[in-house]
C-alpha positions, 0 to 999 in steps of 0.5 A: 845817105842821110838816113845811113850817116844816121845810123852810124851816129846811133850806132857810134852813140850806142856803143859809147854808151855800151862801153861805159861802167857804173861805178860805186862809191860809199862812206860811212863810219866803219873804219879802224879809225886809227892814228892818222885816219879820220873818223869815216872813209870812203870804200873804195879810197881810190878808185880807177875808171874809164873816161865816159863812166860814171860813178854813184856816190851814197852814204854808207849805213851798217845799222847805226849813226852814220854821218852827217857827211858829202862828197867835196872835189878838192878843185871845186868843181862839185860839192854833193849829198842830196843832189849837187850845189848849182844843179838843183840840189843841196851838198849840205853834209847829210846823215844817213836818215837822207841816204843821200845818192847821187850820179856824176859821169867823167869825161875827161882824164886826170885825177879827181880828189875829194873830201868829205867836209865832215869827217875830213875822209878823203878819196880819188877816182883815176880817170883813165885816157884811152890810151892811158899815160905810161910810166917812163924815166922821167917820172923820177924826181920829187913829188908832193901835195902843194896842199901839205907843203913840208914832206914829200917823195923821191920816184925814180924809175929803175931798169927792169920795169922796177919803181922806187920810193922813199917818202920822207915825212913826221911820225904820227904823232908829230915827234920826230922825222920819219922816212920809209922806202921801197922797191916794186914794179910798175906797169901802163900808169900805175906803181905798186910797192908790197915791201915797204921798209922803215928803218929804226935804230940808226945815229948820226957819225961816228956812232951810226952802228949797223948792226943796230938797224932794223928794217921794220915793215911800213906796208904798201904804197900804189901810184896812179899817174894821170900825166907827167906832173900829176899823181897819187898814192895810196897806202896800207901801213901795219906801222900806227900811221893809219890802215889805208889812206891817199895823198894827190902828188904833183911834180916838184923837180925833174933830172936834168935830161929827162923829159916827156913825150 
């Protein structure tokens, strides 16, 4: 009898250990380096795993400088380059002479943002619950970075598996107010608008003209949503705010008679 409960342990143990992937994430300096984008990134920005798998961090060397740069949790729970502070190693930010490389496995589901304290370059893995949180209705309501408190987004969840988003902000260049929507589609956790709009050209009554408005295109916004209050989004805009980039959401309001399972 012992020796079966045994063997159904390693057998449960392999398996786990079977299922779970690898994952690969890199930074260097090989970005447009656009208004808005720091002078590094991290490939991929965002990155969607599975609870178990684990993900190796290393700087990214195309044959020139690269760095100093490391690998910082947004909540603290790790700062790595060569190796992990409080674990043997040193997060010390490195340049690509160290090439630096390190191994983080994820139990537990949720969004994990990070940042490079160099650079400023920032990145997210999206550990997924088995099974994994679904977008519903009462996803609609205002989100926002408590980090970047003073512009946000409006959700909301339409009929017909349709998701809407207005993300109302500044211009790059901090001049004036700026506020861009778009209509796409959602499935399980995750969101994904192609047609992202930017409206110019409008005043205030009695002059707004609406033959003087354009519709420019903003580009693309994708959500991932760990549970009920907490997000992401990533995005790709061809409109001067940077080619790609990410911000962690967390709920601000809900409609009255909306609430989770």
């Amino acid at each position: 009898m012992r020796k079966a409960i045994g063997l159904l342990v390693a057998l449960a143990l392999w398996v786990s250990s079977a299922q779970a992937t690898e994952h690969y994430v890199s930074i260097g300096d090989d970005c447009d380096g656009n208004i808005g984008q720091p002078p590094a990134c991290f490939s991929p920005l965002t990155l969607p795993i599975a609870v178990g798998d684990s993900v190796t961090f290393s700087i990214y060397w195309d044959g020139g400088a690269a760095g100093p740069h490391n690998v910082v949790a947004d909540d603290g729970s790790f700062r790595c380059a060569l190796g992990c502070d409080g674990q043997g190693g040193d997060g010390t930010p490195r340049d690509y002479k160290s090439q630096w490389r390190f191994t983080l496995t994820f139990d537990k589901p949720g969004i994990v943002s990070y940042h490079d304290e160099a650079s400023k370059a920032y990145g997210a893995i999206i550990v997924r619950a088995s099974p994994g949180f679904a977008i519903g209705p009462a996803i609609t309501g205002s989100w926002y970075d408590p980090d970047q408190s003073g512009h946000g987004l409006f959700l909301e969840v339409l009929p017909g598996n349709r998701f809407l988003a207005a993300w109302f902000t500044f211009t790059p260049d901090g001049s004036r107010q700026s506020w861009f929507t778009g209509v796409g589609t959602y499935r399980n956790e995750s969101a994904y608008i192609q047609d992202v709009e930017l409206p110019t050209g409008g005043r205030w009554i009695p002059n707004f003209d609406p033959g003087q408005m354009t519709l420019n295109h903003w580009g693309s916004l994708q959500f991932f949503f760990s549970d009920c209050n907490h997000g992401w989004v990533a995005f790709d805009s061809v409109y001067g705010y940077g080619t790609s980039g990410g911000m962690k959401l967390t709920r601000l309001t809900q409609p009255l008679g909306l609430s989770c399972p």
